[in-house]
C-alpha positions as CSV (number, residue, x, y, z in Angstrom):
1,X,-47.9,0.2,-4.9
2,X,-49.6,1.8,-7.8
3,X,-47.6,4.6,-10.3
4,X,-48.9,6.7,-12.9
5,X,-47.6,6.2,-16.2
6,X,-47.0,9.5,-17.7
7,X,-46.1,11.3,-20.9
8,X,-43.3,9.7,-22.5
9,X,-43.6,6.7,-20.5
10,X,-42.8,8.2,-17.4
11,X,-43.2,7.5,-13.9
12,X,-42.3,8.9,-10.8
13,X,-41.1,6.4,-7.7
14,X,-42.8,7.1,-4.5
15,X,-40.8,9.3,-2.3
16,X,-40.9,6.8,0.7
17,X,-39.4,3.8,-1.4
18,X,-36.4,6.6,-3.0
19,X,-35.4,7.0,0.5
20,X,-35.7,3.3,1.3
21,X,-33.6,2.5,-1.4
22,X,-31.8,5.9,-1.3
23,X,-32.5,6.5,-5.0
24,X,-31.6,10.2,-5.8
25,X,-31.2,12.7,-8.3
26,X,-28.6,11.1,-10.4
27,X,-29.3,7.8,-9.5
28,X,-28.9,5.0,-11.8
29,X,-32.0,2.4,-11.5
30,X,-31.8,-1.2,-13.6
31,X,-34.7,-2.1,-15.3
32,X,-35.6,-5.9,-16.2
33,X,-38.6,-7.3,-17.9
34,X,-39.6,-10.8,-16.5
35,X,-42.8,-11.9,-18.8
36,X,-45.2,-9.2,-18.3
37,X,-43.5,-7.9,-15.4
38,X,-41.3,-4.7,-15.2
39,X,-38.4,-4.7,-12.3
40,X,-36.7,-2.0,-11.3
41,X,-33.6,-2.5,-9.2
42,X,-31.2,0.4,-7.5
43,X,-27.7,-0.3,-9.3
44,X,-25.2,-0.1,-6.3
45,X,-22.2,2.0,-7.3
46,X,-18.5,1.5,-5.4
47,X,-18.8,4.3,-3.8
48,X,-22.2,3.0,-2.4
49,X,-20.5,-0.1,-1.4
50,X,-17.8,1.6,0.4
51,X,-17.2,1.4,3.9
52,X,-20.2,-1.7,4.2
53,X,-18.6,-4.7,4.2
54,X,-14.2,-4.5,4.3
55,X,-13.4,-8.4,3.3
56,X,-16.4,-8.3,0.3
57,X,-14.6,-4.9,-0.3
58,X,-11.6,-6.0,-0.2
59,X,-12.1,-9.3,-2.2
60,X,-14.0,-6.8,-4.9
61,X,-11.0,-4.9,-5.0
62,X,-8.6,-7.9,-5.8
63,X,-11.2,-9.3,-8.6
64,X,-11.5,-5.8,-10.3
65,X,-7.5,-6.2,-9.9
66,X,-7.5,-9.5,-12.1
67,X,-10.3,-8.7,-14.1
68,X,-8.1,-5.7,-15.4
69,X,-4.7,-7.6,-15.9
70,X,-7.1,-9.8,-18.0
71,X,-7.9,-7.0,-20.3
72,X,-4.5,-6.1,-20.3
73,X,-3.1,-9.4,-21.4
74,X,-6.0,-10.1,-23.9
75,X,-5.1,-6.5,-25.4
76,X,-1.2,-7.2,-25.4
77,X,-1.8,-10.5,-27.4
78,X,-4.2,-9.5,-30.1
């Protein structure tokens, strides 16, 4: 698919790959640069992933759980 590049470097994503995707105003977009390629991914928020999958949910909830008592003990110790 073929974009217009802009002024000030913009472009505009199709409207048929924003609603594949479900990009929307708001939405955040990752971009990565692999050689001379440009890739643009949707970032998936929590409240995206809510609802889709309940163990991966809850398994993401216990490893945002540990992750955080990690910060809290590297905090408490410096």
């Amino acid at each position: 698919m073929e974009v217009k590049v802009h002024k000030k470097g913009i472009i505009v994503i199709p409207a048929e790959v924003r609603r594949r995707l479900n990009i929307k105003e708001g939405s955040v977009v990752e971009l990565e640069i692999e050689g001379d390629k440009i890739i643009l991914k949707r970032k998936m928020t929590l409240l995206d992933a809510y609802g889709v999958d309940k163990e991966m949910g809850d398994s993401a909830v216990k490893e945002l759980g540990k992750l955080r008592k990690e910060e809290v003990e590297k905090e408490n110790s410096v």
